[in-house]
C-alpha positions, -999 to +999 in steps of 0.1 A: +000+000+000+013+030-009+017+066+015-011+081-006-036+053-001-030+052+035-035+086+043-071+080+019-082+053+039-070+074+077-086+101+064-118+092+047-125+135+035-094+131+019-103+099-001-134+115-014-121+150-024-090+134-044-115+113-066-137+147-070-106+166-079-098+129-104-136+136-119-133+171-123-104+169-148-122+150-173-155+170-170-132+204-175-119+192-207-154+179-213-168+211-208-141+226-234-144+203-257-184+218-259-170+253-260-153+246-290-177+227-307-208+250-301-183+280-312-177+262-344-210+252-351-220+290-345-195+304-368-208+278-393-241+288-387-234+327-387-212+321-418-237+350-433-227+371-408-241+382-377-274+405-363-257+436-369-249+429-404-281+412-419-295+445-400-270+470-419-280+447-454-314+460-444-307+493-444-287+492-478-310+477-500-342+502-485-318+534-493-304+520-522-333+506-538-351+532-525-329+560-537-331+545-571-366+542-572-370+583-560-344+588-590-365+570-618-405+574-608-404+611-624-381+605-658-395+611-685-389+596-711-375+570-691-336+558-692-338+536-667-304+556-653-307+563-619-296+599-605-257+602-600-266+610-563-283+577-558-258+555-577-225+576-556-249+560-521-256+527-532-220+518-544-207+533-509-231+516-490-227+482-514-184+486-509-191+485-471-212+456-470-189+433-493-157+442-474-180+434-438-196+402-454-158+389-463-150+393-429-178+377-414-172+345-443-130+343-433-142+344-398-172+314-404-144+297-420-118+292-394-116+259-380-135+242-410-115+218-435-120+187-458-151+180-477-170+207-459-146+234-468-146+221-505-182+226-505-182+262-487-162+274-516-173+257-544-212+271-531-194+304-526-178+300-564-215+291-579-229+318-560-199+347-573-208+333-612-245+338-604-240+373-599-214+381-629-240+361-651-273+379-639-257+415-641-237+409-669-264+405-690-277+439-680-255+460-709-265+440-741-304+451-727-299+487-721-321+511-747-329+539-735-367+552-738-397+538-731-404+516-759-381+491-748-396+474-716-375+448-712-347+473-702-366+488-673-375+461-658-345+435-660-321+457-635-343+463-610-360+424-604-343+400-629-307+398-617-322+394-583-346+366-590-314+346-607-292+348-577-318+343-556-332+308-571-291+301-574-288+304-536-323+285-527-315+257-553-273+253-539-272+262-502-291+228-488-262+215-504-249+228-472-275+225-452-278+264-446-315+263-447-320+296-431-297+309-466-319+286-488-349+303-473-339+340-480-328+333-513-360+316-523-381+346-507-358+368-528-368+354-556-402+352-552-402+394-543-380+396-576-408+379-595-435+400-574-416+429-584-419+427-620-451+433-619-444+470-602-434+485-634-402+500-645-400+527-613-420+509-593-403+475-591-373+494-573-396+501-549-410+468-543-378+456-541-362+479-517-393+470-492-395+429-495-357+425-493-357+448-461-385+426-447-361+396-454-328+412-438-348+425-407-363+386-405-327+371-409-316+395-380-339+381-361-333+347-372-296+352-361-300+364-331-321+340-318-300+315-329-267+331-315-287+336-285-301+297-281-259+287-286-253+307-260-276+292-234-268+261-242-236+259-230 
């Protein structure tokens, strides 16, 4: 028998708090092991970004689209050219938003390799090649004047309602189904949209998509929010 076990079995208060402290050790890196698993899965789930940015998103596409649609209501005829005022905004407001979003996307990404990496940037690849495609397509339809329809109402819904059935078709892919959700209800306010006219549909736009940030705020908070108490 060894000096240790004597003094356990003399000293009976002893014996117990040295296999507390012997339980504790495990459950500590137990308990860590948690940590870092619940803050992975929330970066993966935030990979969007957080509250605070799906909440600033909001606020760019209502003055953005919003600004355009105050720039176009009264042309006449109509180019389809929104005010220099309202472009100078929107491409400010845009430039912070994708230099944020990056951020927020390194960030989701750290800790995360193998296939599920691979797929994150293959869906982020699709998604970039959605958006050159949809916009792209944009020059080759401008005429100005109001004879040509097709030119005021492409910009404003169209490109949307690409990326948007893009996103809702690729993200379950990885299982994001909060992302494949927004995308599909952007689309389906894209399509709405077109029915707004060429001034109009700015409008219409500017409103749904706000709706859709402000409800994926929410979204992300409450599920930021749930992580936390469940540690």
């Amino acid at each position: 028998m060894t000096e240790g076990s004597g003094a356990d079995a003399a000293d009976p208060a002893r014996g117990d708090a040295r296999a507390a402290g012997d339980e504790a050790g495990p459950n500590l890196w137990e308990a860590a092991a948690l940590l870092n698993q619940a803050t992975r899965q929330a970066r993966r789930g935030f990979a969007s970004g957080g509250p605070l940015l799906w909440v600033y998103r909001a606020f760019v596409v209502l003055v953005a689209f919003g600004g355009f649609w105050l720039s176009l209501r009264g042309q006449h005829p109509y180019t389809g050219l929104p005010s220099g005022w309202a472009l100078a905004v929107a491409f400010t407001l845009v430039a912070i938003n994708i230099v944020w979003s990056a951020v927020a996307i390194k960030r989701a990404g750290a800790g995360i390799s193998g296939p599920t990496q691979r797929k994150r940037r293959a869906w982020l690849g699709v998604m970039l090649m959605a958006w050159i495609v949809a916009y792209a397509v944009t020059a080759p339809l401008y005429h100005p004047g109001t004879s040509h329809p097709v030119w005021g109402l492409y910009p404003a819904s169209a490109p949307l309602m690409i990326i948007g059935l893009a996103g809702a078709v690729t993200a379950p892919v990885l299982r994001d189904w909060p992302m494949a959700t927004i995308c599909l209800f952007l689309a389906i306010v894209a399509a709405i949209a077109g029915f707004g006219g060429p001034a109009g549909a700015w409008l219409i736009m500017g409103i749904g998509l706000c709706a859709a940030m402000l409800g994926a705020a929410a979204f992300s908070a409450w599920q930021q929010r749930r992580s936390v108490v469940g540690l």
